[in-house]
N, C-alpha and C positions, 0 to 999 in steps of 0.2 A: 441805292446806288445803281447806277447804270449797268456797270460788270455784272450783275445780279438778275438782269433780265433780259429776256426775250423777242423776237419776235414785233419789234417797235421799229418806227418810224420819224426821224427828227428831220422839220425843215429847218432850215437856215443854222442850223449850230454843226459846226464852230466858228467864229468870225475870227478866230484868227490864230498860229499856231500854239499859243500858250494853253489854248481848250483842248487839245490834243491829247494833253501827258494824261496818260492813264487809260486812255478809251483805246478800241479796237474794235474793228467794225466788219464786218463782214465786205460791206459794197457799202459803197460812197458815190452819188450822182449828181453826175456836173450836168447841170444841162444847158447848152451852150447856144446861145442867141447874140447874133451881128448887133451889135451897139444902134446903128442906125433901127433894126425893126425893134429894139428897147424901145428906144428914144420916141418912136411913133406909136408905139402901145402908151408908155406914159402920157403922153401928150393928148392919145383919145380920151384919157380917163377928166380928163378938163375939170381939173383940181386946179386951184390958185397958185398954187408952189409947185407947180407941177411947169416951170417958164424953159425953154431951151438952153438958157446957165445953168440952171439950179440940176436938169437932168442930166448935162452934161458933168457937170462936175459931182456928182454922184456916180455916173456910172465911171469916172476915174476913177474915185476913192473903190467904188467893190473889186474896181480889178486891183488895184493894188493891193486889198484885203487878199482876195481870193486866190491869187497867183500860187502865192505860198503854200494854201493849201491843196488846192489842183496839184501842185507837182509834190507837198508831200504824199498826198494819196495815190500819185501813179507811184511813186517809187516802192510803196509799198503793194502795189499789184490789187489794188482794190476800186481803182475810181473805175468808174462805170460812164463815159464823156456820151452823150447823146446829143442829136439835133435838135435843140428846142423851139427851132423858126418853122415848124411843119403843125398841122393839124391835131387838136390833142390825142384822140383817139388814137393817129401813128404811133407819139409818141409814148402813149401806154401801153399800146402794145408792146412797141419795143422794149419797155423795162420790164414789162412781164416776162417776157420770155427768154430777158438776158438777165435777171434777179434770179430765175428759175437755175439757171446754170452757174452762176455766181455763187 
């Protein structure tokens, strides 16, 4: 079980508040990217299903997913919000050295 360990790393879970009950987290990281530079990342990746409906109407559904969790995670003084539209090296730095205080 989860409560039982240490030290780990989970992307993408929890999709939605029901995954919640029982976890506690130390830091939780949002990382926050303008839908448009999404939509032009998806689009470079030149997948079939990858058409400007299909990414639009996804990147609705994750906000709707995510909202919920976003604000139960500030409320409990754990989300860790970053710029995720900057170079990646910035942005590891910056979780490195705001996980380090976390």
């Amino acid at each position: 079980m989860l409560e039982h360990r240490d030290g780990y790393v989970l992307d993408g879970f929890q999709r939605n508040l029901a995954q919640t009950e029982g976890l506690d987290f130390d830091a939780v990281i949002h990382l926050d990217v303008p839908d448009e530079a999404l939509k032009q990342r998806l689009l470079a990746r030149g997948r079939a299903d990858d058409s400007e409906p299909v990414i639009q109407k996804r990147l609705r559904q994750h906000a709707a997913d995510t909202k919920p969790l976003v604000d139960h995670y500030r409320d409990r003084g754990v989300l860790l919000e970053v710029d995720g539209n900057r170079p990646p090296d910035e942005i590891t730095a910056e979780l490195l050295r705001r996980l380090k205080n976390a």
